[in-house]
C-alpha positions as CSV (number, residue, x, y, z in Angstrom):
1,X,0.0,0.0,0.0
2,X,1.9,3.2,-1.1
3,X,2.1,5.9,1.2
4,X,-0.8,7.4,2.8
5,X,-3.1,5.2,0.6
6,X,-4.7,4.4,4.1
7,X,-6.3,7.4,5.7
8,X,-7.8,6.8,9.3
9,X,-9.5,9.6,10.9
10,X,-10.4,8.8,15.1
11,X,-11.2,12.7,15.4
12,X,-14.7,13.5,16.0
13,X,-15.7,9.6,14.9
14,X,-14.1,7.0,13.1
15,X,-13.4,6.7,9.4
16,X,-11.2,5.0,6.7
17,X,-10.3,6.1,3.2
18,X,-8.3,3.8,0.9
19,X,-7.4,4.9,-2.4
20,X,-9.6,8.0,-2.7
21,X,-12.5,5.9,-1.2
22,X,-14.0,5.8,2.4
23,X,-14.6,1.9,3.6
24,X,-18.3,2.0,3.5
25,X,-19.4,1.1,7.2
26,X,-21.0,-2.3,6.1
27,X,-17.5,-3.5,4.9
28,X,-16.2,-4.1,8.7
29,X,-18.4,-7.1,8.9
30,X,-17.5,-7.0,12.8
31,X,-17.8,-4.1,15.5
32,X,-14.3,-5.4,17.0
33,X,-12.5,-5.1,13.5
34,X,-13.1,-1.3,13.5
35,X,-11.7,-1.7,17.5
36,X,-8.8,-3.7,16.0
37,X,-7.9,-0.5,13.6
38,X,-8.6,2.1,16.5
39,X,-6.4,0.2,19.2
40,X,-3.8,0.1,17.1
41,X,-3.6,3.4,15.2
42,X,-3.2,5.1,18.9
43,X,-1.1,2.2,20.1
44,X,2.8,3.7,20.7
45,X,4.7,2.9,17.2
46,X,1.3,1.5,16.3
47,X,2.0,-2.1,17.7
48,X,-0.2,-4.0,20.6
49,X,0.9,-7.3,21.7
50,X,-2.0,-9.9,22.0
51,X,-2.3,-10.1,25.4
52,X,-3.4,-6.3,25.4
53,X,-5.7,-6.5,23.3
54,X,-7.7,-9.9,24.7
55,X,-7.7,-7.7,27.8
56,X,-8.9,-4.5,26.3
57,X,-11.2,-5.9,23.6
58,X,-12.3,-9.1,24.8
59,X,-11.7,-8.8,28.6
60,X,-14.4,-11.5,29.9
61,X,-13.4,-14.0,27.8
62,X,-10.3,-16.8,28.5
63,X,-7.2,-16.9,26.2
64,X,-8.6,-19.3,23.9
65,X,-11.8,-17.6,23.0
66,X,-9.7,-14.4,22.5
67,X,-7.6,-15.6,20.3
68,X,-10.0,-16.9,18.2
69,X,-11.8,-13.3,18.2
70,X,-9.2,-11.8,17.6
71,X,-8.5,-13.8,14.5
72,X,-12.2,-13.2,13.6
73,X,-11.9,-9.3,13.6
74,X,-8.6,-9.4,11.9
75,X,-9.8,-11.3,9.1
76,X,-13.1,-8.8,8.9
77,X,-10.6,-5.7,9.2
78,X,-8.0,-7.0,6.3
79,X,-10.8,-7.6,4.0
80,X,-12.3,-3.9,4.8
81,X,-9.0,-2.2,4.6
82,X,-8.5,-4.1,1.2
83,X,-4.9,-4.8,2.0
84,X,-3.6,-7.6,4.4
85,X,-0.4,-5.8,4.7
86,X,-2.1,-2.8,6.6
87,X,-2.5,-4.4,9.6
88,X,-0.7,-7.7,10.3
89,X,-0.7,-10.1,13.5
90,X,3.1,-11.5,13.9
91,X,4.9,-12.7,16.6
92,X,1.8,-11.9,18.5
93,X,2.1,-8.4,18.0
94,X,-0.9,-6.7,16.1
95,X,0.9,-4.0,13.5
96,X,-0.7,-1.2,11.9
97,X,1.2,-0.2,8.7
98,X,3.9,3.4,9.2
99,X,2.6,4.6,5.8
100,X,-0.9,5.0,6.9
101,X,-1.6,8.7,8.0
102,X,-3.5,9.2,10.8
103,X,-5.4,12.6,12.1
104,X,-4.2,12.2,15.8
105,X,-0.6,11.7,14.9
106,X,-1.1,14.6,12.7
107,X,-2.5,16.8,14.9
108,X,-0.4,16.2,17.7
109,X,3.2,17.1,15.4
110,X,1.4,20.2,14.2
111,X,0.1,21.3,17.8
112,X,4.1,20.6,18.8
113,X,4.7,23.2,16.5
114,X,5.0,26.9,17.4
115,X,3.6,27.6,14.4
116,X,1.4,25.0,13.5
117,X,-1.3,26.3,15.9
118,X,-3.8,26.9,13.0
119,X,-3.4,23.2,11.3
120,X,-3.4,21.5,14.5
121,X,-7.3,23.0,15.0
122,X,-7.9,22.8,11.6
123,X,-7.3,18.9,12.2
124,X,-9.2,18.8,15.6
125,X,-13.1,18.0,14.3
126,X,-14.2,17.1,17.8
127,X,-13.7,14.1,20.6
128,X,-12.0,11.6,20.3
129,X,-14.1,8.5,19.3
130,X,-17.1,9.6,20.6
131,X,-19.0,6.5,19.6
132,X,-16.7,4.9,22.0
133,X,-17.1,7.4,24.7
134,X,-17.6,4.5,27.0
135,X,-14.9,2.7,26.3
136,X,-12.0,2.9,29.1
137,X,-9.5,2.2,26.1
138,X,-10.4,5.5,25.1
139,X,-10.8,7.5,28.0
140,X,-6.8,8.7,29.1
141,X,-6.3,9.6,25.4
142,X,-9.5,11.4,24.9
143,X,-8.7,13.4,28.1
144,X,-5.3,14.6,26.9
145,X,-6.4,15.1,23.6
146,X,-9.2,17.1,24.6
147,X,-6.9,19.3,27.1
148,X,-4.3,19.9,23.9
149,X,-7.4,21.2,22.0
150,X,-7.8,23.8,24.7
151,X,-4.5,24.5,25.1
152,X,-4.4,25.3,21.7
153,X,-7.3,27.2,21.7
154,X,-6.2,29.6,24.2
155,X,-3.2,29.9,22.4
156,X,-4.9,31.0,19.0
157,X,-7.0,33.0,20.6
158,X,-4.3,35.2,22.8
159,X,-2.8,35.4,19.6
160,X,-5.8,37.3,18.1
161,X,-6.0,39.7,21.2
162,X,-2.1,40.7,20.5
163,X,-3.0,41.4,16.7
164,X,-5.8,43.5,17.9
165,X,-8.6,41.1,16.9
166,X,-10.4,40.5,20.2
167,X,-13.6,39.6,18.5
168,X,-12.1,36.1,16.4
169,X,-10.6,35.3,20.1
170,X,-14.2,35.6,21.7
171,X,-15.9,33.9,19.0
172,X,-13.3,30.5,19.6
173,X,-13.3,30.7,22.9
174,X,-16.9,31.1,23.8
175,X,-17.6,27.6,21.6
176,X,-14.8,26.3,23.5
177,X,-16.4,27.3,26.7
178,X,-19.5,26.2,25.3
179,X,-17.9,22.4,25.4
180,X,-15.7,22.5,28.7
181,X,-17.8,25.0,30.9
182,X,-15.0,23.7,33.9
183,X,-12.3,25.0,32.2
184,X,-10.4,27.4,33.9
185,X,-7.9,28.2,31.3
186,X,-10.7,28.7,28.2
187,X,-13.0,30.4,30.6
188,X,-10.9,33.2,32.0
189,X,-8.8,33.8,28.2
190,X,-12.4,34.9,27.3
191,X,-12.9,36.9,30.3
192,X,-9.3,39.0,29.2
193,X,-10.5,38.7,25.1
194,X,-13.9,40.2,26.7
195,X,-12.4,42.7,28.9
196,X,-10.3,43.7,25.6
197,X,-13.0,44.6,23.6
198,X,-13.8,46.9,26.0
199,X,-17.1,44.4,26.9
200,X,-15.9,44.6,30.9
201,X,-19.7,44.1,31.8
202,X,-19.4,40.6,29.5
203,X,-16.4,39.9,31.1
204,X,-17.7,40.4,35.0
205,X,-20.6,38.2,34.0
206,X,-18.7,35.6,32.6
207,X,-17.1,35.5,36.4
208,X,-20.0,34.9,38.0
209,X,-20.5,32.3,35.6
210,X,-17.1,30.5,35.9
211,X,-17.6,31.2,40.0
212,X,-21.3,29.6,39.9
213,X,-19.7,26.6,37.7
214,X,-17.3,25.9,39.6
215,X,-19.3,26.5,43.0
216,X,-22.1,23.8,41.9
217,X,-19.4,21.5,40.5
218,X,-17.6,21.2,43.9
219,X,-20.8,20.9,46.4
């Protein structure tokens, strides 16, 4: 598979594109084969070892009947992905081809960028996996994904404040806000991108609003 034939997107909700076509949801066949493809495309150097994924996909069932799932839904996600060489089971080691691009790697290298602030949003389309909000897999790599987004967001948006553009600032962070209404960081940026467009009324409000948050939050 040449490179970046394989497109997988975990951004906002899961999707595939090989060639120049998305996998049409039907193709997976089995809901564990998509799981298969998510594990391993946030796994570090995009390898899992068997045993970690029995426990995170198939924790109730013994070694046997894991195996033999596992098999199942790496069959199922070959025959989606079109290409047996994209993801590959040896030496009990599940391997998720380097050439395939993926929007997380992505939009971490840009966000590690002082000046890839823009493309690293512009990659950001929302949660991670939300259709697997539930999962714990998910959960410590949603979290830090999520706090990078708002990192980032502050970051943007004091940069619009210092080029005298208070108003693009307001208008990110108050969807921000709109999303993480305990976020300290987003909340008071768009107190200071309120109190610099001279809206210090806006800005004493969204206090109270931040206090009363917080206040209800912690009782």
């Amino acid at each position: 598979m040449s490179q970046h034939s394989l497109r997988i997107t975990l951004l906002g909700g899961f999707s595939v594109v090989t060639g120049d076509a998305e996998v049409d949801e039907r193709a997976w066949r089995l809901r564990k084969a998509r799981s298969l493809v998510k594990v391993a495309a946030l796994a570090p150097g995009r390898r899992v070892h068997r045993d970690v994924l029995a426990e995170l996909l198939w924790p109730d069932r013994d070694a046997a009947a894991a195996t033999n799932n596992l098999h199942q839904a790496l069959h199922a996600a070959r025959r989606a992905l079109g290409d047996p060489a994209a993801l590959a089971l040896a030496d009990d080691v599940l391997v998720l081809t380097p050439d395939a691009w993926v929007d997380v790697d992505a939009f971490e290298a840009a966000a590690a960028r002082p000046e890839g602030i823009d493309e690293a949003l512009a990659l950001y389309r929302g949660e991670l996996l939300p259709e697997d909000r539930f999962e714990e897999w998910t959960e410590g790599r949603r979290a830090a994904l999520t706090e990078l987004h708002l990192d980032l967001v502050v970051r943007a948006a004091d940069g619009h404040a210092a080029r005298g553009d208070p108003g693009a600032a307001i208008t990110a962070l108050a969807r921000a806000a709109a999303g993480a209404p305990r976020h300290e960081p987003v909340r008071r940026a768009l107190m200071r991108a309120l109190a610099a467009a001279g809206r210090r009324q806006d800005a004493l409000a969204e206090f109270e609003r931040l206090r009363t948050t917080l206040r209800d939050h912690n009782e």
